[in-house]
Structure formats: structure tokens, C-alpha cells
C-alpha positions as CSV (number, residue, x, y, z in Angstrom):
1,X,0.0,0.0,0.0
2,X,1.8,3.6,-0.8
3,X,0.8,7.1,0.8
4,X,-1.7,9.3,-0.9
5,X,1.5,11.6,-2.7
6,X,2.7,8.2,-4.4
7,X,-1.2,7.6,-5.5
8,X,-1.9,11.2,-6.6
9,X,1.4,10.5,-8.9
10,X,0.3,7.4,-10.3
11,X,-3.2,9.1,-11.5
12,X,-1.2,12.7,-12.2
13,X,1.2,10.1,-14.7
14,X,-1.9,8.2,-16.2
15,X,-4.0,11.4,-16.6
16,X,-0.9,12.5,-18.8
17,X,-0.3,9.5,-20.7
18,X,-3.7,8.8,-21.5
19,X,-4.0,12.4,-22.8
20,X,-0.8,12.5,-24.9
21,X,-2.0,9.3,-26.4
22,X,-5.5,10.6,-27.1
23,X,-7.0,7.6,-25.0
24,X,-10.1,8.0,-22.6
25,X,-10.3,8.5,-19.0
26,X,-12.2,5.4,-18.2
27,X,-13.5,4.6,-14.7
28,X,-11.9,0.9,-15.0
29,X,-8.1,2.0,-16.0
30,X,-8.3,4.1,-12.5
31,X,-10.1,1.8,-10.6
32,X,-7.0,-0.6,-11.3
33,X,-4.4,1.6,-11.0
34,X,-5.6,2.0,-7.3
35,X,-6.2,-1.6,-7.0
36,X,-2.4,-1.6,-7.1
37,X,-1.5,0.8,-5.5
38,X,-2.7,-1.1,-2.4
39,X,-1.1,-3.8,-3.8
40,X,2.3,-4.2,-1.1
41,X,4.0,-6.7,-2.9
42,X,4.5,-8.4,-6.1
43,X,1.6,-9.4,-8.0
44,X,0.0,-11.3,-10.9
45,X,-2.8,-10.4,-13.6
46,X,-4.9,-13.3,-11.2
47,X,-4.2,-11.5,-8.3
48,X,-5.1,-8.0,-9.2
49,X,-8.0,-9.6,-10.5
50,X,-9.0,-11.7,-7.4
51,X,-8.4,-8.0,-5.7
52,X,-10.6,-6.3,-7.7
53,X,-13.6,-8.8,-8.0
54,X,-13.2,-9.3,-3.6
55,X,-14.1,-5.1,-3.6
56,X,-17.4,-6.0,-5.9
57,X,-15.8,-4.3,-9.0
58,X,-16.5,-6.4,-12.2
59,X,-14.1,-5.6,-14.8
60,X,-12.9,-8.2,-17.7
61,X,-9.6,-10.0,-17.0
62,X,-9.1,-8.5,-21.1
63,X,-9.5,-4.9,-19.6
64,X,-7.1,-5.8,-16.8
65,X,-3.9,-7.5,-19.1
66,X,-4.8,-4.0,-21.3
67,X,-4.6,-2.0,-18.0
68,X,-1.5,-3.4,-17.0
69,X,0.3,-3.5,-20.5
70,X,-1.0,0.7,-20.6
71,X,0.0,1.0,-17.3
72,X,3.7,-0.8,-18.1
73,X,4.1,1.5,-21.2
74,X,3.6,4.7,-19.6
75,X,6.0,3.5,-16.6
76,X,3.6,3.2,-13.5
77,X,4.5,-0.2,-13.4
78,X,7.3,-2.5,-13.8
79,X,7.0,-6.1,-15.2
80,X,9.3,-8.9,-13.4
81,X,10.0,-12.2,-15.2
82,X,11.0,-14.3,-12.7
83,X,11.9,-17.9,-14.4
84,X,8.9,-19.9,-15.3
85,X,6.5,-18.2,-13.2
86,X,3.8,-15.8,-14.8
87,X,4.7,-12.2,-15.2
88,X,4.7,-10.1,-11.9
89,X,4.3,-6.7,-11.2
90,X,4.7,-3.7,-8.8
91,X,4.6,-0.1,-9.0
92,X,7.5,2.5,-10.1
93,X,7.0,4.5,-6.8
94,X,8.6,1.5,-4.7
95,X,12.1,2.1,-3.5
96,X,15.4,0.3,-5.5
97,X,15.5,-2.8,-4.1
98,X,16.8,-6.5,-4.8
99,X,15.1,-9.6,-5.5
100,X,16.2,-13.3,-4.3
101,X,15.5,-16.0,-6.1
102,X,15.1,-19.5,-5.3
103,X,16.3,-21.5,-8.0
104,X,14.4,-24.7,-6.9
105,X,10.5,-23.5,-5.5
106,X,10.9,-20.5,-7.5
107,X,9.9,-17.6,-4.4
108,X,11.1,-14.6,-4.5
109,X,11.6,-12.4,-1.9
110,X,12.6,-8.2,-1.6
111,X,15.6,-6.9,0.1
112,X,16.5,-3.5,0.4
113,X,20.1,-3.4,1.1
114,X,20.9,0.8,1.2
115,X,24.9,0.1,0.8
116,X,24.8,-1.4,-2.3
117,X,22.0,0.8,-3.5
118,X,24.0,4.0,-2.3
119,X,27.1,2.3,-4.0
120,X,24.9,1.9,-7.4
121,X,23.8,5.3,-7.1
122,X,27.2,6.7,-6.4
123,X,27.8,5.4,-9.7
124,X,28.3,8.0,-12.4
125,X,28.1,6.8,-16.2
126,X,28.9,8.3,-19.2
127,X,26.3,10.3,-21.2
128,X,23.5,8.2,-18.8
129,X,21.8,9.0,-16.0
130,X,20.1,6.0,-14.3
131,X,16.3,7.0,-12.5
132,X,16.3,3.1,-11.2
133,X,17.6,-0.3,-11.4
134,X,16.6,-4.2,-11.2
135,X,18.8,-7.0,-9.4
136,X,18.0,-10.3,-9.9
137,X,20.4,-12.5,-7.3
138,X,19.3,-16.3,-7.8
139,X,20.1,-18.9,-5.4
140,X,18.6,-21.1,-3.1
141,X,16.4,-20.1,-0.2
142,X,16.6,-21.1,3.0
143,X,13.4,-24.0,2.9
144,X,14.9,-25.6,0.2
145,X,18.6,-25.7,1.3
146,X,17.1,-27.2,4.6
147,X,14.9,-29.6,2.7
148,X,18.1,-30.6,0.5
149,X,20.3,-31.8,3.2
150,X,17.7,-33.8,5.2
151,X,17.2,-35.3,1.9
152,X,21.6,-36.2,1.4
153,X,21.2,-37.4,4.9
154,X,18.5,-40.1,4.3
């Protein structure tokens, strides 16, 4: 969930993009964009959905995948791939932050770690200037690790 200045950006950004792109203002693209904006962690098209139909708005799963995909173009949202799971999503307002994955159940989980971030920030680039970035570290979590050597010990 984000704090009414992050929400007043997100509808500020789609108000813009929709008008640049001579698109309508319809009741459904902002009832979604708040859906996740109290969404506090990753989530899925089937999610948001779930979200949505639980708060006794109908809207088509179509008009949500097109929310999403208007919502990803115009940079309120970033799409994560994370191995064979289905796309994922949060939105741009979140902090830099890290994402673990497990290699063998496939969670994921956020870390903020502030001295690498300051480090990444610290970095200067030619003729770029970086507004955010994405770190994918893939492992194995805890669970699984603990699950693997019970089963090298039977």
C-alpha cells in the first residue's frame, strides 16, 4: 500500500499518458491503478484480478492484461520475469531494491540493502543518467537448502 503523494502521482502520470496518447479516462483503468497501488508486494494479472472482484468491481480480466500493458508502457509499473513463473508486477513509486530468487520452489523475496544501492547510485556513467535499477540475485532459499540436506542425509 503507498501514501496518498505516491497515489496522486500514479493518476497525475496516467492522466498524462492517456491524454498525450488521445486515450479515454475510463472509470476501470483508475479503478485498477488503485487496485495496485494497495497492492504491497508483487503481484500477478490473477491477483489484481481476485483484488478487484473481492471489492465488488467487475471488470474483464481483457480490460485488466490492457490495464496493465498501458500501465507498463507509460512507466507506473514495472513487469518482473521471474523464471517460469507468470509475469509479476509492482509499482514504479517503490524504492530500489533486490530480488532473491530460489532457483528450486521459485519464491522470491525483496531486500533493500541501502549500501549497495547508495554504491549503485554513487555510480556516475557516461552520457546516462540512471532514474532506477533491477537485481535479480538467484540462489537457493533457506526452505529448500534445509529440505536438500535432510534429503543427502536419508
Amino acid at each position: 500500500m503507498v501514501d496518498d503523494k505516491t497515489r496522486n502521482a500514479a493518476h497525475a502520470a496516467l492522466t498524462g499518458y492517456l491524454s498525450a496518447k488521445n486515450l479515454r479516462r475510463t472509470p476501470e483503468r483508475f479503478a485498477i491503478l488503485d487496485k495496485v497501488c494497495d497492492m504491497a508486494h508483487h503481484f500477478d494479472i490473477d491477483e489484481l484480478y481476485g483484488a478487484i472482484e473481492a471489492d465488488g468491481y467487475h471488470v474483464s480480466r481483457a480490460t485488466i492484461y490492457n490495464t496493465i500493458d498501458l500501465l507498463a508502457d507509460a512507466a507506473i509499473v514495472r513487469c518482473h520475469r521471474f523464471g517460469s513463473q507468470p509475469a509479476q508486477y509492482e509499482l514504479t513509486g517503490i524504492s530500489n531494491h533486490l530480488h532473491l530468487i530460489c532457483s528450486q520452489c521459485g519464491k522470491v523475496k525483496e531486500v533493500k540493502d541501502q549500501e549497495l544501492t547508495a554504491f549503485i547510485d554513487g555510480r556516475n556513467y557516461s552520457a546516462f543518467h540512471a532514474s532506477y535499477f533491477r537485481l535479480y540475485i538467484h540462489g537457493t532459499c533457506t526452505a529448500c537448502a534445509w529440505r536438500n540436506r535432510r534429503k543427502k542425509k536419508k
